[in-house]
C-alpha positions in Angstrom: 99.7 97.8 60.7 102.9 100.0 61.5 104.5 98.6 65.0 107.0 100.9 66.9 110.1 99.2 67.5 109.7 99.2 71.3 106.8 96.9 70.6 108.9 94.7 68.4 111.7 95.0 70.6 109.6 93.7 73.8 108.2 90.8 71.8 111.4 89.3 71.2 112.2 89.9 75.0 109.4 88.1 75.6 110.6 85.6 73.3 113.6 85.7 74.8 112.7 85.3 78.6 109.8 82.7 78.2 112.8 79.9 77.2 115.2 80.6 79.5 112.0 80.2 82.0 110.5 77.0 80.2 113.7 75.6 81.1 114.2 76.7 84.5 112.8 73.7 86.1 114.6 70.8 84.3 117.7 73.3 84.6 117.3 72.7 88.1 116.4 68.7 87.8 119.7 67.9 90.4 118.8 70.4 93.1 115.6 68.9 93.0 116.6 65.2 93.4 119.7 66.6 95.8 119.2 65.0 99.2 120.3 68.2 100.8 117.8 70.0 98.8 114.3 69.1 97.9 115.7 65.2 98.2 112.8 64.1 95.3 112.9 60.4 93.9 113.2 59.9 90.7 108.8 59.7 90.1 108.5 62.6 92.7 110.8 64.6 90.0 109.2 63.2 87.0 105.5 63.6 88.2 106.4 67.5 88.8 106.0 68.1 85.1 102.5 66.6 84.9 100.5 69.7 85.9 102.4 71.5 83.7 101.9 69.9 80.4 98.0 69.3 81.2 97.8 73.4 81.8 100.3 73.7 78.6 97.7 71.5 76.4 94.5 73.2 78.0 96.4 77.2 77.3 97.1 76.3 73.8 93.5 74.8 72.9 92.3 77.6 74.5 94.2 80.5 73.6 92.8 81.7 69.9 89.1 81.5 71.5 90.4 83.5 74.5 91.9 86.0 72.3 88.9 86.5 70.4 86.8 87.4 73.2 89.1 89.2 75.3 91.7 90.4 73.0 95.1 89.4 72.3 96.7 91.4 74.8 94.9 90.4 77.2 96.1 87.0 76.8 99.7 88.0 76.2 99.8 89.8 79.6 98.2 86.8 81.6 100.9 84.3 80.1 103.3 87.2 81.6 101.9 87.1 84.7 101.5 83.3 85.0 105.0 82.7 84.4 106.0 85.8 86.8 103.6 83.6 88.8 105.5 80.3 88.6 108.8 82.0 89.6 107.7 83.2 92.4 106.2 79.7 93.5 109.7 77.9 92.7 111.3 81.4 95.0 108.7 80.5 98.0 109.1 76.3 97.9 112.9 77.4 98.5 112.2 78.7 101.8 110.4 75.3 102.9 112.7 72.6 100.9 113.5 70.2 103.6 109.8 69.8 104.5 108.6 67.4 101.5 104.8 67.7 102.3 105.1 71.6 102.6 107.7 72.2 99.2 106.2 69.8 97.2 102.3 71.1 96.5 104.1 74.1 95.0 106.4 73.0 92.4 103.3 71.1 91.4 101.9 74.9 91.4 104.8 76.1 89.9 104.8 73.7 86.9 101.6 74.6 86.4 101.7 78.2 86.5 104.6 77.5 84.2 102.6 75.4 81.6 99.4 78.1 81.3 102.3 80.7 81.0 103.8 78.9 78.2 100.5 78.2 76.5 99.0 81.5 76.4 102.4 83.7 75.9 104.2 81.6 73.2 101.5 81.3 70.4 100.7 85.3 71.0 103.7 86.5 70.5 104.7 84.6 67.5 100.9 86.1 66.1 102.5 89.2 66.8 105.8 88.8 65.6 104.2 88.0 61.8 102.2 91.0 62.3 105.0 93.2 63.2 106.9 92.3 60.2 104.3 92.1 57.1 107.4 92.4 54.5 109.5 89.4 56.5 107.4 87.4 58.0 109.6 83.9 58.0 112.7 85.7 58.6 110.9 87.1 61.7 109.6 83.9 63.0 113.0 82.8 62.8 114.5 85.4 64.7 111.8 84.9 67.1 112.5 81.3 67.3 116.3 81.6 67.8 116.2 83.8 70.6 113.8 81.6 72.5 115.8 78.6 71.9 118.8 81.2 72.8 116.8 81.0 76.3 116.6 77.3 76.6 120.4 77.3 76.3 120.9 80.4 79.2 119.1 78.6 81.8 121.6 76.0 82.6 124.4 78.2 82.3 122.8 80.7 85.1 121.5 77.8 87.0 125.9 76.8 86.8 126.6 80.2 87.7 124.2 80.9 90.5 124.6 77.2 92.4 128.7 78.5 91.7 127.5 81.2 94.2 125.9 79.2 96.6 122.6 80.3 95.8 120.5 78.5 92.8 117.6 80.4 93.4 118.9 83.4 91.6 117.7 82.1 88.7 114.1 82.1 89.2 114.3 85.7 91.1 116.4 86.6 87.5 113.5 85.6 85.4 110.6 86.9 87.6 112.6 90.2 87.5 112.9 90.2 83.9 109.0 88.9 83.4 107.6 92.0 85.5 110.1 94.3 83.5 108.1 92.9 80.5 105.0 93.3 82.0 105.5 96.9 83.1 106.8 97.6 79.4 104.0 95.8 77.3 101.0 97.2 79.7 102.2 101.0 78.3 101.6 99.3 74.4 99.4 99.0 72.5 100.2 95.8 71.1 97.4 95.5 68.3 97.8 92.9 65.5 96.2 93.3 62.1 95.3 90.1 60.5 94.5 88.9 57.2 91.3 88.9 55.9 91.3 84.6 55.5 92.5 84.3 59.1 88.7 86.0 60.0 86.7 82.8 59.9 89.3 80.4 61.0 89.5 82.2 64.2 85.9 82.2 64.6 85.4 78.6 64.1 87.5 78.4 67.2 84.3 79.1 69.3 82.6 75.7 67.7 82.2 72.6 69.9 85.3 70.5 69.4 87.4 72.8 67.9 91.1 73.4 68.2 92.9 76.3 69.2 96.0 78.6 69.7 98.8 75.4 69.6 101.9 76.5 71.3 105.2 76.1 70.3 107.8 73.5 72.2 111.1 74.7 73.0 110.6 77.3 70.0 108.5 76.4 67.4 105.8 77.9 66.1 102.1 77.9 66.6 98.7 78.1 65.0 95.6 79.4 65.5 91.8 78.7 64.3 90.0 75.2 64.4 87.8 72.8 62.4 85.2 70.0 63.6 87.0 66.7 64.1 90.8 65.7 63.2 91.3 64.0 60.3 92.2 60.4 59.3 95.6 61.2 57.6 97.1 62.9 60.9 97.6 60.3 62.9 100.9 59.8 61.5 101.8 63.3 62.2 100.4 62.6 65.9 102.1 59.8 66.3 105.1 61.5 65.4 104.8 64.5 67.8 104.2 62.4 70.5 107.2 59.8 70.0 109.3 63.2 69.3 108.0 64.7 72.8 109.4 61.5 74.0 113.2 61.8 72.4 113.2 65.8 73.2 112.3 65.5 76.4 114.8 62.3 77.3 117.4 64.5 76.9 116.4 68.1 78.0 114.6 67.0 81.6 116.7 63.6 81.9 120.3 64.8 80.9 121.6 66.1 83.8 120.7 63.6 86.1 122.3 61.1 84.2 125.7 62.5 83.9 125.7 63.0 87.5 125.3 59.3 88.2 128.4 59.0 86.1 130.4 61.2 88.6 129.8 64.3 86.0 129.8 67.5 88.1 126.4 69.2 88.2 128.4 72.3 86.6 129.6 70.1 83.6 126.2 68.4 83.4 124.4 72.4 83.1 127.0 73.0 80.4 126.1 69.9 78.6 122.5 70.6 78.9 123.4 74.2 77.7 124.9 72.5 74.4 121.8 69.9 73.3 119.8 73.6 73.5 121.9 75.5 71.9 122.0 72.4 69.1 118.6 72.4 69.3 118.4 76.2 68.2 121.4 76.1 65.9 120.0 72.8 63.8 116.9 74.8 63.7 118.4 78.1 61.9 120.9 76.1 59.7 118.4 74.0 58.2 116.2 77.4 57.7 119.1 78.5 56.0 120.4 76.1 53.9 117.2 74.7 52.8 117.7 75.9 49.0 121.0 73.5 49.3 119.4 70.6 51.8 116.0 70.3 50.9 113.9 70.2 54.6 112.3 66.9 53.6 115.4 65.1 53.3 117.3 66.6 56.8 113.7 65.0 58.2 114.3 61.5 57.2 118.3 61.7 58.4 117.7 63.4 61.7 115.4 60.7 63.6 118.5 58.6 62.6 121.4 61.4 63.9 118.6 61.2 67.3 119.0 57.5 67.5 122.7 57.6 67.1 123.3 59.9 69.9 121.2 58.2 72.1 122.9 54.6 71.6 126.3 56.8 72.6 124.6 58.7 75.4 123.4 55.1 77.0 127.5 54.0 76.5 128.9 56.7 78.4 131.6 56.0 80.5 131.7 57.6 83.8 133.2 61.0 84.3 133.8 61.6 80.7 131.9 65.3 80.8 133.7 65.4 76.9 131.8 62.9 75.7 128.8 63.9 77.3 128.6 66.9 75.8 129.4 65.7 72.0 126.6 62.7 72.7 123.9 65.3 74.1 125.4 68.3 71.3 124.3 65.0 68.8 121.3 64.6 69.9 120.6 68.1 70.1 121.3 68.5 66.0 119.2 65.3 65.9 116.0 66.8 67.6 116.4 70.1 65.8 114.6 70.7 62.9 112.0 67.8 63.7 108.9 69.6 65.1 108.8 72.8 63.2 109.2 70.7 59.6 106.4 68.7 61.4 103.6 71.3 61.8 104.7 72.8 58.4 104.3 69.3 56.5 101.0 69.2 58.4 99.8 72.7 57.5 100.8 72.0 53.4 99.5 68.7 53.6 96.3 68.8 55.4 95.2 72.1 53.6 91.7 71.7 54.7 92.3 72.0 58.6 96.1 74.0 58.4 94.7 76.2 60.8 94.5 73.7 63.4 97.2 71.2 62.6 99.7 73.6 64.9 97.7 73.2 68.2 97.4 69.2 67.4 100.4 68.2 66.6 102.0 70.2 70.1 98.7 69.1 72.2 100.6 65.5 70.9 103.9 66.4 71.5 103.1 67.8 74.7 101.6 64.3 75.7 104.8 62.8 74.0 106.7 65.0 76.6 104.8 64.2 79.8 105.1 60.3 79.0 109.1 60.8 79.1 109.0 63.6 82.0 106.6 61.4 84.2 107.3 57.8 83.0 110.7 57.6 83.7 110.5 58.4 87.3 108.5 54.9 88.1 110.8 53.3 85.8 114.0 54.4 87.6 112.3 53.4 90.9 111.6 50.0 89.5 115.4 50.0 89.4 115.6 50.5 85.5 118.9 52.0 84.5 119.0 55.5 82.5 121.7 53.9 80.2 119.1 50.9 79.7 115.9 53.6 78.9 118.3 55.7 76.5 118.8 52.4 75.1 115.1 51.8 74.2 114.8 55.6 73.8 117.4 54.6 70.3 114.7 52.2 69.2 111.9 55.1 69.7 114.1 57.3 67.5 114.4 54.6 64.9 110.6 54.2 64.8 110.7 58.7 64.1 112.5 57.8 60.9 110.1 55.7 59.9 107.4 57.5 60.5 108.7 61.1 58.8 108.4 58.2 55.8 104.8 58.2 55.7 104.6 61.9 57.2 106.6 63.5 54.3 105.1 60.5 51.7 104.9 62.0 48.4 105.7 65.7 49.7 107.9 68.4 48.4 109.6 70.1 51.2 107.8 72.8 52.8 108.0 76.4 52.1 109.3 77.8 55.1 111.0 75.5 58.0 109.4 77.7 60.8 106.0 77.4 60.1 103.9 80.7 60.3 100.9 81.3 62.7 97.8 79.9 61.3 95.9 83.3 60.7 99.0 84.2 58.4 98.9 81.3 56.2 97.0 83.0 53.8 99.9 85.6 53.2 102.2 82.8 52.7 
């Protein structure tokens, strides 16, 4: 199909807004354990993110089947609005932040609003972004993938700039603002999305009991759609993997901030550093797509889980107010993370060929497990008076154990085709 270049224009917005809201919450992680603030403990502020990574697994499994019976617009303007949603809960608890009993119930709204947003919107609009560009379909997943990592890496910055002005909240209002702009502008398109022939029956098995779905892609990677009855033997290395990766990733994107803090960082410093392990995160992502001819993919995924581990053994021996050295260790870790989960799904989709349609939505349903274990876990952990230097030390160890496993993950493969791996109803094409 022939897509005008408003409609390719607004799906990279979308792209675009969707990470700096995905990140809009941890962003925030020291307003919401200030004690002039929201005043959270440490499990109050970890057990936030639980509602949103159950309504982030249930949007993704459910996604392709929603999209076949209602259309994929449909579902691309409901992850709009759920995020538009979730801002405007964050906005509201604002108004009542001193009164736990009252601010609480709706961040746990708000991260939940945020999770079906991020399920629903993400795998749609890379669907559509392969559509949109038939003759450059990797270079456009790319693109599309860059510029939502590029949003991960703005929301700490404005969250810098707006607490700078004495009022944080600018940031949600910002991205609510820029979410109904989106809205306004995709409702007037008509947003259709040829597929290929192939990707006709895997996104009708999605309707079949126990079948997987639409998986979305964390912090920018991309999904699949389709299904197949039952998950196969060979996978659970690849889940394993996702999870333990969750883990790592999200040690150091919800945790971060809150640590350097404790070490006398300023909470300006800490958004910067934050800022930086996204912004590694995105650029690890594109070099490695890049220079993959050079550095074949398979061997940057054996040496990363070991970059991860370094960084993590430097973030746990961070002197106090050294913001320097907390943005090279986070930056590390950042490069470390980077190229992990996409060159995970695609290993899975060459791999297991006979359920490639569905090995997208698994492996994020298990790093999206991996991610509530580190986002919730920690909390009792730190109340049980368990240092963060002391759970970045054991976080080393869990990066150590990634290396071993992209061993039997990538056992006896070539590198994959494409770093970014395509939505499943384009593998066909591929």
């Amino acid at each position: 199909m022939t897509a005008t270049r408003t409609e390719k224009l607004a799906i990279y917005a979308a792209g675009l807004v969707q990470g700096i809201t995905l990140v809009t919450f941890p962003a925030a992680s020291t307003i919401f354990t200030s004690a002039t603030s929201y005043g959270l403990s440490a499990s109050q502020y970890g057990a936030m993110f639980v509602p949103q990574v159950i309504a982030a697994i249930a949007a993704s499994l459910a996604g392709a089947a929603l999209a076949s019976r209602f259309g994929r617009k449909p579902v691309y303007l409901a992850g709009l609005a759920a995020n538009v949603a979730s801002m405007a809960l964050l906005v509201i608890s604002r108004l009542v932040m001193t009164d736990q009993a009252a601010a609480y119930p709706i961040l746990l709204a708000a991260t939940a609003c945020l999770g079906l947003g991020f399920g629903l919107t993400v795998p749609t609009v890379n669907t559509y972004t392969a559509a949109f560009h038939p003759g450059a379909i990797d270079r456009s997943i790319l693109v599309l993938n860059a510029l939502l990592g590029l949003g991960t890496a703005l929301a700490p910055v404005f969250v810098a700039i707006f607490v700078g002005l004495g009022a944080w909240v600018g940031l949600p209002i910002l991205a609510a603002v820029l979410l109904l702009g989106l809205l306004a502008v995709s409702l007037r398109l008509p947003l259709r999305a040829d597929e290929p022939a192939a990707a006709g029956t895997a996104a009708a098995s999605t309707t079949a009991p126990g079948a997987a779905a639409a998986g979305a892609a964390g912090r920018g990677t991309t999904p699949g759609t389709g299904g197949h009855h039952g998950v196969p033997g060979p996978f659970l290395a690849f889940a394993a993997f996702a999870v333990l990766y969750g883990f790592c990733e999200t040690m150091n994107g919800n945790w971060s901030q809150i640590d350097l803090t404790s070490l006398h960082v300023s909470a300006a410093s800490a958004s910067i550093t934050l800022t930086v392990f996204w912004v590694m995160v995105t650029a690890g992502r594109v070099l490695f797509a890049l220079v993959q001819r050079w550095v074949p993919s398979r061997l940057a995924y054996h040496v990363l889980p070991l970059v991860l581990a370094g960084a993590f053994v430097l973030i746990a021996a961070l002197p106090a107010a050294s913001p320097g050295l907390g943005v090279l260790a986070f930056g590390l870790a950042g490069l470390g993370c980077s190229a992990l989960l996409p060159l995970t799904i695609s290993f899975g989709q060459e791999k297991l060929t006979a359920v490639s349609a569905s090995v997208a939505s698994w492996v994020i349903a298990c790093y999206q497990f991996g991610y509530g274990l580190a986002a919730f876990g920690v909390g009792p952990l730190r109340g049980a008076g368990v240092s963060l230097p002391a759970i970045y030390t054991a976080s080393a160890v869990v990066a150590v154990a990634l290396g071993l496993l992209s061993l039997a993950v990538a056992h006896r493969r070539p590198s994959p085709a494409s770093l970014h791996p395509r939505p499943a109803s384009h593998l066909a094409a591929r």
